[in-house]
C-alpha positions as CSV (number, residue, x, y, z in Angstrom):
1,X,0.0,0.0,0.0
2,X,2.6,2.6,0.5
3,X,4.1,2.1,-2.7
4,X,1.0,2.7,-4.5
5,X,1.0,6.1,-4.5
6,X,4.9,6.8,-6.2
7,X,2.8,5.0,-9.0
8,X,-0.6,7.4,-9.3
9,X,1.8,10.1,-9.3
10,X,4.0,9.0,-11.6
11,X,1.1,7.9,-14.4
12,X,-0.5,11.2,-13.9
13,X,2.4,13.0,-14.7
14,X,3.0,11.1,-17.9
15,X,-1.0,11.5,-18.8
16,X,-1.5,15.0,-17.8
17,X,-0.6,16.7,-20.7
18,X,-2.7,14.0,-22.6
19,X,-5.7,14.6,-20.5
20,X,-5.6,18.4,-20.6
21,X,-5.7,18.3,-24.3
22,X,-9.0,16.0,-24.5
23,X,-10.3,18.1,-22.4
24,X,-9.9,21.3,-24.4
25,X,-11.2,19.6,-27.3
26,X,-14.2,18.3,-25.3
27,X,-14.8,22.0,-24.3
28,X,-14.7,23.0,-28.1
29,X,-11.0,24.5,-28.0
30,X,-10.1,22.6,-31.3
31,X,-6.8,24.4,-30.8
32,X,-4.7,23.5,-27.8
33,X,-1.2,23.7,-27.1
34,X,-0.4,20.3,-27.8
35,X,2.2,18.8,-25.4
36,X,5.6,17.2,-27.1
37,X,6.5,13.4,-26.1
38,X,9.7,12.2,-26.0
39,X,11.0,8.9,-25.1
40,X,7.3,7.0,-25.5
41,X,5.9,6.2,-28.6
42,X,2.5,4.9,-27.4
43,X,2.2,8.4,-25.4
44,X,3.4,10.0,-29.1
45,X,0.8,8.3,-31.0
46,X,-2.1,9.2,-29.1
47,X,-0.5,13.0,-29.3
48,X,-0.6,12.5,-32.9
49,X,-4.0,11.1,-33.1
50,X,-5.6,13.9,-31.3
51,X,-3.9,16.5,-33.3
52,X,-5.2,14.5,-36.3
53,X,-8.4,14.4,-34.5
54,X,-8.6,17.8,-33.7
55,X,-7.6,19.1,-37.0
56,X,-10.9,17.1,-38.9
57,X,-12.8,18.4,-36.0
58,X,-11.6,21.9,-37.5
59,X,-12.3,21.4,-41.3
60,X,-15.7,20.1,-40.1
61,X,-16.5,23.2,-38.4
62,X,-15.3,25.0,-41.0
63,X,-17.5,23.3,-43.5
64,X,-20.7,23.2,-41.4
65,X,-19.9,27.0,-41.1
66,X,-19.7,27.7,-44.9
67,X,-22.5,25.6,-45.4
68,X,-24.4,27.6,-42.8
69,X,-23.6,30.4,-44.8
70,X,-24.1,29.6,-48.0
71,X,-28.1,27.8,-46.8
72,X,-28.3,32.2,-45.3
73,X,-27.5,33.5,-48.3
74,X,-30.1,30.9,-50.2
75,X,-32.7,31.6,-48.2
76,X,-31.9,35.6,-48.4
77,X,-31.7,35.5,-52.2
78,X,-34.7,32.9,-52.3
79,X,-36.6,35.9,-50.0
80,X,-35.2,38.7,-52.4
81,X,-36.7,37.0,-55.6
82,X,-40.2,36.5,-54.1
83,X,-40.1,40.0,-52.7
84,X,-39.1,41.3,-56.5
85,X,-41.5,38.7,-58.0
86,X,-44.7,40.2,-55.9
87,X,-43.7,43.9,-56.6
88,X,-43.2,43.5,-60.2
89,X,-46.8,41.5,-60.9
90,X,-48.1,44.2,-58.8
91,X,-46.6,46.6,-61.2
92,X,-49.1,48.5,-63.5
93,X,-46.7,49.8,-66.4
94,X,-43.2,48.8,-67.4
95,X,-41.7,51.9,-66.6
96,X,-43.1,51.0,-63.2
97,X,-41.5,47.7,-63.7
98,X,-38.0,49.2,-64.8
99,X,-38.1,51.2,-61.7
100,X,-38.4,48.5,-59.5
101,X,-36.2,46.0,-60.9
102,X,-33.5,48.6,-60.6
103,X,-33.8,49.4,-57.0
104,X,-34.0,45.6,-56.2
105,X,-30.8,45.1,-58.6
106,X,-29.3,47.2,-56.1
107,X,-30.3,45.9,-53.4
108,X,-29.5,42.4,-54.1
109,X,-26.1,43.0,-56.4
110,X,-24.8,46.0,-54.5
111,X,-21.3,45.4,-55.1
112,X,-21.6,44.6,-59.0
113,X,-22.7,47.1,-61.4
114,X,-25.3,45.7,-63.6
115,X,-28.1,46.8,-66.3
116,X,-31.3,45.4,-67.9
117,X,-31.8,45.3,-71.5
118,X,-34.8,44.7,-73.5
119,X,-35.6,44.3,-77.1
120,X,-36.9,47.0,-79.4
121,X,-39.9,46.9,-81.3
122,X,-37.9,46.1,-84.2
123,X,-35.7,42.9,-82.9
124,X,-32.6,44.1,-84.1
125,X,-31.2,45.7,-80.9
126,X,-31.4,45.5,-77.2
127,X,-31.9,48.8,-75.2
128,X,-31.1,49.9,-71.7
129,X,-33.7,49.8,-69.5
130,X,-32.3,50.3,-66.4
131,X,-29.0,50.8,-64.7
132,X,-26.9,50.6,-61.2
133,X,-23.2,50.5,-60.2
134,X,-20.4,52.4,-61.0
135,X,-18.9,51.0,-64.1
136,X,-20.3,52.0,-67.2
137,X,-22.6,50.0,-69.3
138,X,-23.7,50.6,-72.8
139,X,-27.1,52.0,-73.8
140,X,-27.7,49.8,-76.7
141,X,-26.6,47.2,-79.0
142,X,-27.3,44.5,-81.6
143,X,-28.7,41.1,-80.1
144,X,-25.1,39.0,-81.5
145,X,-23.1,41.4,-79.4
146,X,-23.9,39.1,-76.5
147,X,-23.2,35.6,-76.3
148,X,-26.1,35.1,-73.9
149,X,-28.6,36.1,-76.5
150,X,-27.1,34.0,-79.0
151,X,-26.9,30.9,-77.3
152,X,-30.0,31.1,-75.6
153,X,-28.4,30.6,-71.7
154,X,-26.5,32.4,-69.1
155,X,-22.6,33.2,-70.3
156,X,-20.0,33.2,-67.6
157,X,-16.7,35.4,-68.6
158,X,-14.1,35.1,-65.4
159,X,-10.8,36.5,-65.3
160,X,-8.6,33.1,-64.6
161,X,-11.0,30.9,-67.7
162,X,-11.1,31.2,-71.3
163,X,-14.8,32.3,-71.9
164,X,-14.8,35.1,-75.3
165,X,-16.2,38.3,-73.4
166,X,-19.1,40.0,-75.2
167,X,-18.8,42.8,-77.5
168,X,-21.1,45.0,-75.4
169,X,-19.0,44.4,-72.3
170,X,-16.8,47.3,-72.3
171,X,-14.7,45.7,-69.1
172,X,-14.2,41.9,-70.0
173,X,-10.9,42.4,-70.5
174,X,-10.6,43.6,-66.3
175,X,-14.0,41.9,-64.7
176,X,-15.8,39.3,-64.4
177,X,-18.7,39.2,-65.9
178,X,-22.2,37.7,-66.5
179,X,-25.1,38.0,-68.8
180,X,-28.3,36.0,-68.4
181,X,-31.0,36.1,-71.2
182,X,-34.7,36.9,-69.7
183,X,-36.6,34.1,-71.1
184,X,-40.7,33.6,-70.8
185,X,-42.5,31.0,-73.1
186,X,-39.1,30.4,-75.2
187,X,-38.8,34.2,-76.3
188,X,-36.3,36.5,-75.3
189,X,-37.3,39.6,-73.9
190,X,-33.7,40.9,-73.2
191,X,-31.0,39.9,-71.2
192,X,-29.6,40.7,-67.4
193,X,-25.9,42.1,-67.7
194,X,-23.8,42.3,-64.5
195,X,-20.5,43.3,-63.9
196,X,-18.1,42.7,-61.0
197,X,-15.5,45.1,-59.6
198,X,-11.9,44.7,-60.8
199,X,-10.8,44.4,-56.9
200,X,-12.7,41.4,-56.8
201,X,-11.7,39.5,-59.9
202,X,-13.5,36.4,-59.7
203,X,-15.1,36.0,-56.3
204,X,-17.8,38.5,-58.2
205,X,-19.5,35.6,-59.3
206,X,-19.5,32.0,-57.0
207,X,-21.6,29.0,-57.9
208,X,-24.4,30.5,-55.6
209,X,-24.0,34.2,-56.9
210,X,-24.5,32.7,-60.4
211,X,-27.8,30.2,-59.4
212,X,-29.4,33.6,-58.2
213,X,-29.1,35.3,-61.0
214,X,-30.3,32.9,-63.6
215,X,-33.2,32.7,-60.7
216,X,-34.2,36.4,-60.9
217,X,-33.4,36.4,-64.6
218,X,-36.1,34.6,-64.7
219,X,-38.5,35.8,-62.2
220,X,-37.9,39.0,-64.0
221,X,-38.8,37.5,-67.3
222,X,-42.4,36.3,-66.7
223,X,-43.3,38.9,-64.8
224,X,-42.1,41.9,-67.7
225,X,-44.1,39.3,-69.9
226,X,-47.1,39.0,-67.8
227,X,-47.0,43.1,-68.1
228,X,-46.3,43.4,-71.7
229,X,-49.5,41.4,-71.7
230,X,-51.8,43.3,-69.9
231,X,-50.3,46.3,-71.5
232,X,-50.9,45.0,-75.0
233,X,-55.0,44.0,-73.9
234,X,-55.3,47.2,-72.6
235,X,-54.2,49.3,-75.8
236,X,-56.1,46.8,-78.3
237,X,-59.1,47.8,-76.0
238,X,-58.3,51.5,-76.7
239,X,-56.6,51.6,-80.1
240,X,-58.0,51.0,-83.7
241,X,-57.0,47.7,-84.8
242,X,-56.7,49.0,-88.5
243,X,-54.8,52.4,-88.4
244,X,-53.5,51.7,-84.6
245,X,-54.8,55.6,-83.8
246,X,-57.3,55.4,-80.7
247,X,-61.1,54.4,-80.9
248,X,-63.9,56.6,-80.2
249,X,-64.2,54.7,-76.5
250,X,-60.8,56.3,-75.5
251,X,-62.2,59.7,-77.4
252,X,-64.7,60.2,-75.8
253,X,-63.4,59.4,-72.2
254,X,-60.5,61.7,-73.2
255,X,-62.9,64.6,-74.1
256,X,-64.9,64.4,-70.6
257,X,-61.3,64.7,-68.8
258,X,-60.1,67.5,-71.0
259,X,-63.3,69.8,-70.6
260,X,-63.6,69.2,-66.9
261,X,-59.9,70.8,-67.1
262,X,-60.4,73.3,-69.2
263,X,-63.5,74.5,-66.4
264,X,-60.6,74.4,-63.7
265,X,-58.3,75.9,-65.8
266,X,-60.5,78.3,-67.6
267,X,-58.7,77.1,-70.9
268,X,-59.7,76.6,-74.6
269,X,-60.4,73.4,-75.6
270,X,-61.5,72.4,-79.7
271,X,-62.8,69.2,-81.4
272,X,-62.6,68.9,-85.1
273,X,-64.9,66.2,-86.8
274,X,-63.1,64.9,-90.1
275,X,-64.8,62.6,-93.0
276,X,-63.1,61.3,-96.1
277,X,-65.0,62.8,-99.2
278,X,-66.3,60.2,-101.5
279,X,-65.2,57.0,-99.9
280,X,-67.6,54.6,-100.6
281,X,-66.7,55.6,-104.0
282,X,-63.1,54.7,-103.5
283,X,-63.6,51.6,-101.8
284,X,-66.2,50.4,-104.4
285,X,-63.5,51.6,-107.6
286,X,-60.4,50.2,-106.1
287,X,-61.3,47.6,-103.6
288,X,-61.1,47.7,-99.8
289,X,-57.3,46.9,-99.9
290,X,-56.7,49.9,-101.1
291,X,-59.1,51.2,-98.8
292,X,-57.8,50.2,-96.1
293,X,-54.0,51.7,-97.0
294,X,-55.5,54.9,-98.0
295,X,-57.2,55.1,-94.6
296,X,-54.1,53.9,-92.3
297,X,-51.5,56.4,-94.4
298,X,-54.6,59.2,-93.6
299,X,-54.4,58.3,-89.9
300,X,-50.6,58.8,-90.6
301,X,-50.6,61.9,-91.8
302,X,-53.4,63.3,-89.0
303,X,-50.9,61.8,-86.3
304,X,-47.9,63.4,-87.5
305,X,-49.6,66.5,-87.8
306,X,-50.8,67.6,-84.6
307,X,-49.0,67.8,-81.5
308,X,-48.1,65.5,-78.6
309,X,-50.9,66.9,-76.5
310,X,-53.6,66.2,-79.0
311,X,-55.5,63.1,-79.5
312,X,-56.1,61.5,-82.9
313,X,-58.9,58.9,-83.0
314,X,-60.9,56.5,-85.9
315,X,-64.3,56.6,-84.8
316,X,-66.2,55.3,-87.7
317,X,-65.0,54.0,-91.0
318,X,-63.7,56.9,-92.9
319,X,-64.7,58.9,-89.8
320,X,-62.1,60.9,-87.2
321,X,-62.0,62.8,-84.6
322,X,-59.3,65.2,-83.3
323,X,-59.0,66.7,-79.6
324,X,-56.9,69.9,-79.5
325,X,-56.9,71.0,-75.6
326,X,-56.0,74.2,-75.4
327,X,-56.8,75.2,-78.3
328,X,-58.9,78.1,-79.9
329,X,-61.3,77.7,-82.6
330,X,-59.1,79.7,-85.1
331,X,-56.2,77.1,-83.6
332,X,-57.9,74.1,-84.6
333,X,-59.2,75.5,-88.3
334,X,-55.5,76.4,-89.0
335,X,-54.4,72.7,-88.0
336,X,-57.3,71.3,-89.8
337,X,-56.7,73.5,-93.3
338,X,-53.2,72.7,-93.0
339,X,-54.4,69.1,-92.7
340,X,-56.1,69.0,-95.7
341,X,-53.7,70.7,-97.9
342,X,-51.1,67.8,-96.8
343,X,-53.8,65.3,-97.9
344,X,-53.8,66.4,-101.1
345,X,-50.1,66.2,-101.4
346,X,-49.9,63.0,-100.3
347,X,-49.5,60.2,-103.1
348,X,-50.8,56.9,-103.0
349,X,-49.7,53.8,-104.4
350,X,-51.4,50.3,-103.6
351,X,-49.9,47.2,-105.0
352,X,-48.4,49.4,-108.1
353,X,-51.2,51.6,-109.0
354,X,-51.8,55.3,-108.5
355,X,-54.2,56.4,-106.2
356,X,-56.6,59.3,-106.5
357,X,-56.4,62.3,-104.1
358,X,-57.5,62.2,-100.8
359,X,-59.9,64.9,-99.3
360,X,-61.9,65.6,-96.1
361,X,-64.4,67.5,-95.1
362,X,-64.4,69.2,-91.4
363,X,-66.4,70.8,-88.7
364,X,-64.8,72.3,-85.8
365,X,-66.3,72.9,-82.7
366,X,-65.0,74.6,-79.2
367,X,-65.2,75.1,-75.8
368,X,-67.5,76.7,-74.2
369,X,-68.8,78.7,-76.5
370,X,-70.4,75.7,-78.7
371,X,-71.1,73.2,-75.7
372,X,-70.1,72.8,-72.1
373,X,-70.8,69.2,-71.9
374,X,-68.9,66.1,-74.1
375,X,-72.5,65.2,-76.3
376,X,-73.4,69.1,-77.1
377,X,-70.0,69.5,-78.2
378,X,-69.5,66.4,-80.5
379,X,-73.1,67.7,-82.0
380,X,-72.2,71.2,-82.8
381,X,-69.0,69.2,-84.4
382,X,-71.0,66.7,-86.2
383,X,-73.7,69.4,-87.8
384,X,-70.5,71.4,-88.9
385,X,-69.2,68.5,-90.4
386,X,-72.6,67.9,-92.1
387,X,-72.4,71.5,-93.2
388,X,-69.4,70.9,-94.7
389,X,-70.5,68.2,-96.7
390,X,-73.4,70.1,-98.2
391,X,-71.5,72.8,-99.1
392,X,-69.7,70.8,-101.5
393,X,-66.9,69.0,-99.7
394,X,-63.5,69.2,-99.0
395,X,-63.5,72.5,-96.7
396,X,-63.7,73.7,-93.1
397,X,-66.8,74.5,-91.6
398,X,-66.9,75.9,-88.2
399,X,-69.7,75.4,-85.9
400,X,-69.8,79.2,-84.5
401,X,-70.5,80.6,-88.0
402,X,-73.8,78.6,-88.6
């Protein structure tokens, strides 16, 4: 019994070390001083195993951490999108749209500079939309400029790999870059550019950065196409199919607007009734074809001619109506003559033959003095229009001189 303890001792000497170390890592301290054996290989071993051990326990905690990380910045991006996705459907307009994709760009690319493009009406470029960031970005350019659009899918250009930048990208040589087409129902709407900071190089754009963005490339994509749509049902509800002018629905909602501001604004306000003379006549010689033409380059002529302010609308067959707010009666029969004398200018052609002239017959009506509501007005318009006619055609008649 007394020579027990000598031994204890002596074993807890040699273990001590040893033990403080497990202990350590049991406490989470994956990095203690870890003592040096001499002279015992078992006692060595074990060293070495728990520095082994303790090192995996390390790299796993590392791991779990990134992965913790990366699962954050999913679920932040995942919130992002459906943020974005619920303002834009709740969007009205595009330029509404545009707006807000740019301010959520921002938000969720804050440290890349970026832009949205969209097709023209023509197909044969791409135009800036909206922008963010501090390196430039073009304002336009042809759809082959960008690889994206080309090949249908998202192009990845990084600084270390051997991806061809696209011609639009005025940094590819010095950033990283990414453009992601916006597709909805197979058709390209534009394309998502975005552009990482030279300081960066390619930690712009990790695995994650670049699932997100094919993500809200195309959460922006069905919901700029779900807008287009109800944009496009919207104008065919308020736009002549035939010369794409406005219809007499929009007219006449347009006219009750404009005279109740021209009563707070104590303002002028003129319609002028216009017929094409002898129509029937036209249609019946050379066919409703031609009609047809002769009426949309007509609807032409009457758009190009009045100002931004005025409203040109088809509301019957060879029948129009123009809105001139602000306007005085002598206003509108200068616009109207100078109308007509372009008309009569104007050469038609319809699939190789000549055309006859074009005239019109007119009345011009304003406010107040020939009607302070919308259906007095349009009358007074109307029986100048029919005074017009009986008078011979192809002149002005204005309502205040009957």
């Amino acid at each position: 019994m007394v020579e027990a303890t000598p031994r204890v001792t002596l074993v807890q000497d040699r273990l001590g070390p040893v033990i403080a170390v497990i202990t350590c890592l049991a406490q989470g301290d994956l990095h203690p001083d870890f003592p040096v054996i001499e002279g015992d290989p078992e006692l060595e071993a074990v060293v070495l195993g728990l520095e082994m051990l303790a090192e995996e326990l390390a790299a796993s905690r590392a791991a779990v951490a990134r992965r913790t990380a990366e699962l954050e910045a999913i679920n932040n991006g995942l919130t992002r999108l459906s943020d974005l996705g619920n303002l834009l459907l709740s969007c009205d307009t595009s330029s509404e749209a545009y707006v807000v994709l740019g301010r959520a760009a921002r938000e969720m690319y804050g440290q890349l500079s970026g832009a949205v493009y969209l097709y023209g009406a023509s197909r044969n470029v791409v135009e800036l939309v909206s922008s963010w960031g501090e390196l430039s970005v073009a304002k336009s350019f042809p759809p082959t400029d960008c690889w994206a659009l080309r090949r249908g899918r998202a192009h990845h250009v990084s600084l270390s790999g051997a991806e061809i930048a696209c011609r639009h990208t005025a940094h590819g040589e010095r950033s990283s870059a990414m453009c992601v087409p916006l597709l909805a129902q197979g058709e390209a709407l534009g394309v998502l550019h975005l552009v990482g900071p030279p300081e960066l190089g390619d930690q712009s754009f990790t695995p994650l950065a670049q699932r997100l963005a094919v993500a809200a490339a195309e959460a922006c994509a069905l919901a700029l196409a779900s807008i287009r749509l109800r944009e496009k049902l919207a104008d065919q509800s308020l736009r002549d199919s035939l010369t794409g002018l406005y219809n007499r629905r929009y007219a006449e909602e347009t006219l009750d607007r404009e005279i109740a501001r021209a009563k707070r604004e104590d303002s002028a306000l003129s319609v002028i009734m216009i017929d094409l003379d002898h129509f029937k006549n036209f249609n019946d010689g050379f066919g409703h074809d031609a009609g047809d033409a002769a009426l949309r380059e007509a609807a032409t002529l009457f758009a190009e001619t009045v100002r931004t302010s005025d409203v040109v609308s088809r509301v019957g067959g060879e029948e129009f109506l123009l809105l001139l707010p602000s306007a005085t009666s002598e206003d509108a029969v200068r616009k109207v003559e100078r109308m007509r004398e372009k008309l009569k200018k104007l050469e038609l052609f319809h699939r190789g033959r000549r055309l006859p002239v074009l005239t019109f017959s007119a009345g011009v009506a304003s406010f107040p003095a020939d009607g302070k509501g919308a259906d007095i007005l349009l009358r007074a318009a109307d029986e100048a229009l029919y005074e017009a006619k009986h008078a011979g055609r192809d002149r002005t008649v204005v309502a205040a001189e009957l």
